[in-house]
GUNUVO-16490 format. One record per residue (C-alpha): x, y, z; residue number from 0; residue in one letter. Coordinates in Angstrom, 3 decimals. Layout:
{u: X	v: Y	w: Z	num: NUM	residu: A}
...
//
This chain:
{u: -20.061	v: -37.521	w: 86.456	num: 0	residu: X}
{u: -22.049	v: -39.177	w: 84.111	num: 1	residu: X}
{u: -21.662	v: -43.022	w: 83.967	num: 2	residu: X}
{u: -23.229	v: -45.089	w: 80.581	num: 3	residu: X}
{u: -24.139	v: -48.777	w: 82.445	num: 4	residu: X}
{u: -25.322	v: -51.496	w: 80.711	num: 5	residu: X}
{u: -26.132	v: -55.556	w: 81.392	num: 6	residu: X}
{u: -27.106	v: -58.291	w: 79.343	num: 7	residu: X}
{u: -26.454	v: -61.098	w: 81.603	num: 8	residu: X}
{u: -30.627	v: -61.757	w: 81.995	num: 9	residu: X}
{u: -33.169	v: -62.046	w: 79.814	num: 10	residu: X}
{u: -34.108	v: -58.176	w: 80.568	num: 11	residu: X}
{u: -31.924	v: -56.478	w: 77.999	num: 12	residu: X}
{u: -30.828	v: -53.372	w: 80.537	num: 13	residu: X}
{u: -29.320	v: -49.746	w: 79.696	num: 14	residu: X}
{u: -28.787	v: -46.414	w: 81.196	num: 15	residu: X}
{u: -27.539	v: -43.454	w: 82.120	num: 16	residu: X}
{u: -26.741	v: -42.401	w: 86.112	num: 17	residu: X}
{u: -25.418	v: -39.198	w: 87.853	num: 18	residu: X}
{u: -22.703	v: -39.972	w: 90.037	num: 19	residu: X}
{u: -21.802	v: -38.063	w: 92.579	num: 20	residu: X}
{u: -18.921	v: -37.858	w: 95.554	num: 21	residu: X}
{u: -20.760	v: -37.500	w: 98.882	num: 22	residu: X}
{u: -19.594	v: -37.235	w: 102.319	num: 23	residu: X}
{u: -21.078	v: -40.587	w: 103.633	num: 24	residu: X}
{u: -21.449	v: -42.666	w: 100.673	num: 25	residu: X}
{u: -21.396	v: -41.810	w: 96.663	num: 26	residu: X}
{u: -24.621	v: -40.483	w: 95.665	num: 27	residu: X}
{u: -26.396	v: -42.072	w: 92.398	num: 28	residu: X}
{u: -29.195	v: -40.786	w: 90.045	num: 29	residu: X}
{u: -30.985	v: -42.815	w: 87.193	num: 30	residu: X}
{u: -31.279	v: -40.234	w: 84.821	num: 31	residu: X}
{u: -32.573	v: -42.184	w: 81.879	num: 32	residu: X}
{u: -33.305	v: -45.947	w: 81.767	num: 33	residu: X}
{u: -33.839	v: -48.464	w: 79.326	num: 34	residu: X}
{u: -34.873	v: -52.075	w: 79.594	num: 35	residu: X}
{u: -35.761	v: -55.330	w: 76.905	num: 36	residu: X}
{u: -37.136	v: -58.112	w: 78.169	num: 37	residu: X}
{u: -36.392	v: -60.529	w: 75.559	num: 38	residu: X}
{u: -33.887	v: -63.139	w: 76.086	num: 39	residu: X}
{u: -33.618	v: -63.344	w: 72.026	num: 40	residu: X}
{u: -32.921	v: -59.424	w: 71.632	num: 41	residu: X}
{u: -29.697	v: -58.168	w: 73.233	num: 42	residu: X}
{u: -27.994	v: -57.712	w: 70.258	num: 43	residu: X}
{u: -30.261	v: -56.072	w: 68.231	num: 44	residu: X}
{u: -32.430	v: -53.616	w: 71.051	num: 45	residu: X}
{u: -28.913	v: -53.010	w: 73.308	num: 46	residu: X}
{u: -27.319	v: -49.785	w: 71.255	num: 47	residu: X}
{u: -30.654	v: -48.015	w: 70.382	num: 48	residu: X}
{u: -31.520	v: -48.544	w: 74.373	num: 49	residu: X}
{u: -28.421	v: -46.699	w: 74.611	num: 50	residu: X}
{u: -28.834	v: -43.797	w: 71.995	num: 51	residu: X}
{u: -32.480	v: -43.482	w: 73.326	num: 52	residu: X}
{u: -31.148	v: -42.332	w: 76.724	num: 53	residu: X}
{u: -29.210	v: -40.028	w: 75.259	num: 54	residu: X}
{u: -31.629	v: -38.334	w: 73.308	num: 55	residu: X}
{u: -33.684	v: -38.070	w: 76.075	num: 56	residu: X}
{u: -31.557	v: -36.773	w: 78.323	num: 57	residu: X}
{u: -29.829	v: -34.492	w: 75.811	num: 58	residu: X}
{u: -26.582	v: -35.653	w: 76.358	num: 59	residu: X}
{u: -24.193	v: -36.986	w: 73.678	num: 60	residu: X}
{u: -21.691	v: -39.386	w: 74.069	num: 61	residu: X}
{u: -18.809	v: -37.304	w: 74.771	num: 62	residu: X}
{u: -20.225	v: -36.712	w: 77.983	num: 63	residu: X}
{u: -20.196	v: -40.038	w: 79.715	num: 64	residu: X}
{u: -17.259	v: -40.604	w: 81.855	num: 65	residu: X}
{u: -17.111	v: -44.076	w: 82.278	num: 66	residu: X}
{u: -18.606	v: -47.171	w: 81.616	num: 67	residu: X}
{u: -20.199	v: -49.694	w: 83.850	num: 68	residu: X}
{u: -21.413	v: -53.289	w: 82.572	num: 69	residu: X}
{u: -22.556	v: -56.883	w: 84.184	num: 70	residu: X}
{u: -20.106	v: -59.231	w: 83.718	num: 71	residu: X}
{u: -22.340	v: -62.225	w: 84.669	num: 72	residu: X}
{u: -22.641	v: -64.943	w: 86.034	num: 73	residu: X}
{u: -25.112	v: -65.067	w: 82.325	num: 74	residu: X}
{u: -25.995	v: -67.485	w: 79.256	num: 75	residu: X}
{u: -22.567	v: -67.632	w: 76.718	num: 76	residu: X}
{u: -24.301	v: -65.736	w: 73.849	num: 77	residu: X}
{u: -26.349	v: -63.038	w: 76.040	num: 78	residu: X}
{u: -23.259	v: -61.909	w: 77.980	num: 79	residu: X}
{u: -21.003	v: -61.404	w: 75.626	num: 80	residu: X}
{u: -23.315	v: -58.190	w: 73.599	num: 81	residu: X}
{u: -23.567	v: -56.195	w: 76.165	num: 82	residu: X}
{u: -19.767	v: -56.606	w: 77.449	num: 83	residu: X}
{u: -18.852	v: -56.321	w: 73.801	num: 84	residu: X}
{u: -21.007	v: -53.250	w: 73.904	num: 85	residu: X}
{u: -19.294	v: -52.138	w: 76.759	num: 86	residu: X}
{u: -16.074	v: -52.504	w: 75.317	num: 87	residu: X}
{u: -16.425	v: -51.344	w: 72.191	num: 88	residu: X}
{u: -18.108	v: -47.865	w: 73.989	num: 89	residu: X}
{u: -15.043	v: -47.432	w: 76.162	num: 90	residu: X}
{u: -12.545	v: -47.790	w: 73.088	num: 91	residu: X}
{u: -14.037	v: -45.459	w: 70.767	num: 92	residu: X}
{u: -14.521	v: -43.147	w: 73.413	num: 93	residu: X}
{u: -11.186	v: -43.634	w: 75.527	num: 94	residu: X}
{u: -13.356	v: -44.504	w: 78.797	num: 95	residu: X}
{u: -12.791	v: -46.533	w: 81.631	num: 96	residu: X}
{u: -14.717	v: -49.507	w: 81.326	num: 97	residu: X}
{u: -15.858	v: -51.065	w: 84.668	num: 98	residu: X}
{u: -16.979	v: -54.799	w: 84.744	num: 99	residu: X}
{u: -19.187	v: -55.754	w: 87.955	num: 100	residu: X}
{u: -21.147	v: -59.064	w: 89.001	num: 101	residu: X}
{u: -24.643	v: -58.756	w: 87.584	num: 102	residu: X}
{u: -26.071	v: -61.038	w: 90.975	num: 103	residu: X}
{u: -23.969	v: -58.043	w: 93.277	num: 104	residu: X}
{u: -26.141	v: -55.280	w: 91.241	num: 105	residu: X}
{u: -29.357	v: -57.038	w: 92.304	num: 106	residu: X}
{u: -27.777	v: -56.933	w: 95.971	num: 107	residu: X}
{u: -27.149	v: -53.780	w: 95.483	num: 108	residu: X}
{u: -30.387	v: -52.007	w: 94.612	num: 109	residu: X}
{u: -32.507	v: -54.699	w: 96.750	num: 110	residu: X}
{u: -30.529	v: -54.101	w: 100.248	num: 111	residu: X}
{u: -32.511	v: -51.317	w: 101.791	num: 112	residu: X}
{u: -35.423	v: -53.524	w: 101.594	num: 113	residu: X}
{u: -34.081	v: -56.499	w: 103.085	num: 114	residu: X}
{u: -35.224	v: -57.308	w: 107.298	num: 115	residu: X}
{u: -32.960	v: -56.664	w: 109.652	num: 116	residu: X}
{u: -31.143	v: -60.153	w: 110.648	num: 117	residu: X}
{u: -31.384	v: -61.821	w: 114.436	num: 118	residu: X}
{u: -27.843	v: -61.774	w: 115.216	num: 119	residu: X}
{u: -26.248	v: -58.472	w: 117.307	num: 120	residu: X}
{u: -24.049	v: -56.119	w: 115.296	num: 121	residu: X}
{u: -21.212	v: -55.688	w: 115.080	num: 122	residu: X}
{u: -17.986	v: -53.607	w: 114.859	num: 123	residu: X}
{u: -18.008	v: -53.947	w: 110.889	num: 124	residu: X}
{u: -22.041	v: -52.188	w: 111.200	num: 125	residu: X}
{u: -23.324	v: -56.479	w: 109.906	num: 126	residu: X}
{u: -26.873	v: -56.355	w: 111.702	num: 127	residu: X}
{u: -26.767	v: -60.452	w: 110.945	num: 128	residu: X}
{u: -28.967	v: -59.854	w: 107.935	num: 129	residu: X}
{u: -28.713	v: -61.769	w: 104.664	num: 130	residu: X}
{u: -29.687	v: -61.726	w: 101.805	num: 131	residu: X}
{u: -29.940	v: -64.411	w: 98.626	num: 132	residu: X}
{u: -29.689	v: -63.591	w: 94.874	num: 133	residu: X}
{u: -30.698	v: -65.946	w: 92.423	num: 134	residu: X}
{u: -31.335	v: -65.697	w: 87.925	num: 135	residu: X}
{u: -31.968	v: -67.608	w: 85.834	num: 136	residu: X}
{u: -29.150	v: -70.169	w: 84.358	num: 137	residu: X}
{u: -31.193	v: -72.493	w: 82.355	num: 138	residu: X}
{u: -31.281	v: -75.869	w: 81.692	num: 139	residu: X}
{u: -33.330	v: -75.717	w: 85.326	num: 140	residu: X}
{u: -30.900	v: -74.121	w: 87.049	num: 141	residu: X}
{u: -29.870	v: -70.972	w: 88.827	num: 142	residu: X}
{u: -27.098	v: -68.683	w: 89.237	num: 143	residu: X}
{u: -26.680	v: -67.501	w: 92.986	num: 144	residu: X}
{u: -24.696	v: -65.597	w: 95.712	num: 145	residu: X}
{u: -25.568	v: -64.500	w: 98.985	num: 146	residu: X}
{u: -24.836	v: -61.600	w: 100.981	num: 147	residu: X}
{u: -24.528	v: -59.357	w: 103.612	num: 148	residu: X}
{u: -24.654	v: -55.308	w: 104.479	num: 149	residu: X}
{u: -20.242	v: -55.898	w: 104.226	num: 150	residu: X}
{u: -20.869	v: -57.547	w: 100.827	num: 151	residu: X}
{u: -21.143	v: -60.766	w: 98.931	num: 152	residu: X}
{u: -20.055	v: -64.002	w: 101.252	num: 153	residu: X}
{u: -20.567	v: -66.470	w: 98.859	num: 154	residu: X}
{u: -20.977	v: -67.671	w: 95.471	num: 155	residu: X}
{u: -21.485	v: -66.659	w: 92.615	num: 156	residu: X}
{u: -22.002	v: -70.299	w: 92.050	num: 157	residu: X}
{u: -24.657	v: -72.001	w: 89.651	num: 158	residu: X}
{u: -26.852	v: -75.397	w: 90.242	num: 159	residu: X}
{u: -30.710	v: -76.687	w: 91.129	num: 160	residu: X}
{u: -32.661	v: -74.824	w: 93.223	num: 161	residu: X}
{u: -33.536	v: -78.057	w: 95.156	num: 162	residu: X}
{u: -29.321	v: -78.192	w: 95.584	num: 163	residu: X}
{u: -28.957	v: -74.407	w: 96.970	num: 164	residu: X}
{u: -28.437	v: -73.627	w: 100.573	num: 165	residu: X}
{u: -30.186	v: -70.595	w: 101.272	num: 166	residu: X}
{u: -27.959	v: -70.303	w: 104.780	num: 167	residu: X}
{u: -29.681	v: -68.308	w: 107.258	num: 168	residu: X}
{u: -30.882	v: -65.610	w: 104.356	num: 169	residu: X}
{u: -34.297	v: -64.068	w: 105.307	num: 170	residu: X}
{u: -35.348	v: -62.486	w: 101.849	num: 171	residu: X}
{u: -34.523	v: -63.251	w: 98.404	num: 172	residu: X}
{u: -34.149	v: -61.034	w: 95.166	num: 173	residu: X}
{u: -33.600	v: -61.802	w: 91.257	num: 174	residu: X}
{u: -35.613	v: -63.850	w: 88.920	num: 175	residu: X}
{u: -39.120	v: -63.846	w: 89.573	num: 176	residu: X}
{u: -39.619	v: -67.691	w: 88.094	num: 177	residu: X}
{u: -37.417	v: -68.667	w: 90.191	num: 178	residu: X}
{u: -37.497	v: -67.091	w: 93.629	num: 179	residu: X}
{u: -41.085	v: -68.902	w: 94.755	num: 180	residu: X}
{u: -38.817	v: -71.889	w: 94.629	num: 181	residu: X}
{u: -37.547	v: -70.643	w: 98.266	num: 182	residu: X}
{u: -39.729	v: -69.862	w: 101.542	num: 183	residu: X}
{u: -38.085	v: -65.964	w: 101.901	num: 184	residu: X}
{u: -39.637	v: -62.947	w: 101.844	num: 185	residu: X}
{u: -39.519	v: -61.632	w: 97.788	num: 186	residu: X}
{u: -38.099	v: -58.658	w: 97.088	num: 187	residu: X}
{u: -39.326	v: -56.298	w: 94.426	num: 188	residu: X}
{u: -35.760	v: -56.114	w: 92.432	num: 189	residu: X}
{u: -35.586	v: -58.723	w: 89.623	num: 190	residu: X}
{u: -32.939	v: -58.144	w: 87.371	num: 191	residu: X}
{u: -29.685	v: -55.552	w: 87.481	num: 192	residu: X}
{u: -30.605	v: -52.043	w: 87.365	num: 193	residu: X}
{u: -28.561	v: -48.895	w: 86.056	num: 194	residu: X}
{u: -28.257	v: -47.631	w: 89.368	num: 195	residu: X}
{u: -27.365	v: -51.000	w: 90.869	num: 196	residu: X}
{u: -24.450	v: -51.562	w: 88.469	num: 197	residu: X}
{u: -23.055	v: -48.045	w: 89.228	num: 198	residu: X}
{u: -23.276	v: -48.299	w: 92.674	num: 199	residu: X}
{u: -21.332	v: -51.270	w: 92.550	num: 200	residu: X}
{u: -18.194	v: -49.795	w: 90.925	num: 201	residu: X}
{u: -18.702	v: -46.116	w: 92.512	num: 202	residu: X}
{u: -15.648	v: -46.414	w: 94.808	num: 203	residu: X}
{u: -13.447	v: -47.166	w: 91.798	num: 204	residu: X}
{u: -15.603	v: -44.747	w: 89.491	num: 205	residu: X}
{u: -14.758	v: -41.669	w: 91.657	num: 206	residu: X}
{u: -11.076	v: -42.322	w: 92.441	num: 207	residu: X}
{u: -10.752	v: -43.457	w: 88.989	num: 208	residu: X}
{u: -8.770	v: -46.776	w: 89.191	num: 209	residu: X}
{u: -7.496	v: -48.395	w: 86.374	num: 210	residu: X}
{u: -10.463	v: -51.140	w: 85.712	num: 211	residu: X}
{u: -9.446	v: -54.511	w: 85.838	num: 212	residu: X}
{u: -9.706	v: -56.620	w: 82.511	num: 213	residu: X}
{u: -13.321	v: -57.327	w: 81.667	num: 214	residu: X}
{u: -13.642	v: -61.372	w: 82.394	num: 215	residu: X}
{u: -16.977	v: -63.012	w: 81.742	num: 216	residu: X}
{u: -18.772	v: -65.095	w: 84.531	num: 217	residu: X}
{u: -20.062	v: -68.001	w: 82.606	num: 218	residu: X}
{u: -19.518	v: -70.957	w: 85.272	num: 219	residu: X}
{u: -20.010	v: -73.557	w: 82.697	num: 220	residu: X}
{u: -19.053	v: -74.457	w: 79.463	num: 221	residu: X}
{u: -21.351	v: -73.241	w: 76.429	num: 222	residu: X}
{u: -24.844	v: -74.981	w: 75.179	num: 223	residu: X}
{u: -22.877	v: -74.980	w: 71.986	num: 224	residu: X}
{u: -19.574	v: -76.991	w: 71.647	num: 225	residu: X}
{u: -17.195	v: -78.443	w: 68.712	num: 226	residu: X}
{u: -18.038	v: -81.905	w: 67.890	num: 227	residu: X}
{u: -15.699	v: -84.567	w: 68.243	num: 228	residu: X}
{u: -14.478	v: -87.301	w: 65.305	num: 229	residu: X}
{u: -13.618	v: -90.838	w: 65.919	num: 230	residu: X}
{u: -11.511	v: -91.553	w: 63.171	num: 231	residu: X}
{u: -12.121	v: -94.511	w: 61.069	num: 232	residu: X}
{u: -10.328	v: -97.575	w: 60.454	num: 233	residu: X}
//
């Protein structure tokens, strides 16, 4: 099944096309092309020739993508919305599901298999203790965060200083490489969402194809840009 993913909720303008496949264990997932743009200035204009360039060079036209997979966030206002506009607008000309996934669980997602095994016993649930923390970059000298575990995200995504954030008892940290020095955890070599990270975060849903749910933006905070206000005059 071939699944068109896309984020824009970084500065690193990402597309691509994966290979999903059902599996006995666990869905199996294969970059097959891969684009990414980092320029936090350029998603709208490098975004849809990132996508036709996979295509070409994978010979495969657009007929043949399945589904569609895109970041939701938590991202900047403007960023965000082009590539889940992209997303969209992919899914209705093409009648595809469109899948919308946390951008900071994609990150988690492609950075787990690196991340130290925790200090706690396991468990039932197959939770060695390990944990893992997720930061990007929010702006205004802040970050967008969530942490998590091998059952999933256990908190956030939330947004604030990096001098605010608990790290909790994470041990490594992934995401935004100006910002992750800001912690003392081992870095992990996965800095923004990947093509395969974004698919393997809807793959469940992908395969037993389940309606998506509406595509809702993580912003966490108002926009830079807002309506002034008039005091009237008297």
């Amino acid at each position: 099944m071939l699944v068109l993913a896309v984020d824009t909720a970084t500065p690193a303008v990402t597309a691509g096309l994966v290979e999903l496949e059902q599996a006995t264990t666990a869905p199996q997932v294969h970059t097959l092309a891969s684009r990414v743009t980092v320029d936090a200035r350029a998603h709208n204009e490098v975004l849809t020739p990132q996508i036709l360039a996979c295509l070409e060079e994978t010979g495969r036209t657009r007929t043949d993508i399945a589904a569609v997979v895109v970041g939701v966030g938590p991202g900047p206002f403007t960023g965000l919305r082009v590539g889940m506009a992209t997303a969209a607008a992919f899914g209705d000309a093409l009648g595809l599901p469109v899948h919308g996934v946390c951008s900071l669980d994609a990150i988690a997602a492609e950075a787990w298999p690196e991340v130290p095994a925790g200090g706690t016993q396991a468990v039932d649930s197959g939770d060695d203790g390990a944990e893992l923390l997720v930061v990007t970059d929010a702006r205004r000298r802040e970050v967008y965060w969530a942490r998590y575990r091998r059952t999933g995200r256990i908190d956030g995504p939330g947004v604030c200083k990096p001098v605010d954030l608990d790290s909790g008892e994470a041990t490594a940290i992934a995401g935004s490489p100006s910002h992750v020095d800001f912690f003392d955890l081992q870095v992990l070599p996965v800095e923004t969402p990947s093509p395969a990270g974004l698919v393997r975060c809807a793959a469940h849903d992908i395969l037993a194809r389940a309606t998506p749910q509406p595509l809702i933006p993580l912003y966490l905070r108002r926009p830079d840009a807002v309506e002034r206000s008039y005091q009237a005059v008297r």
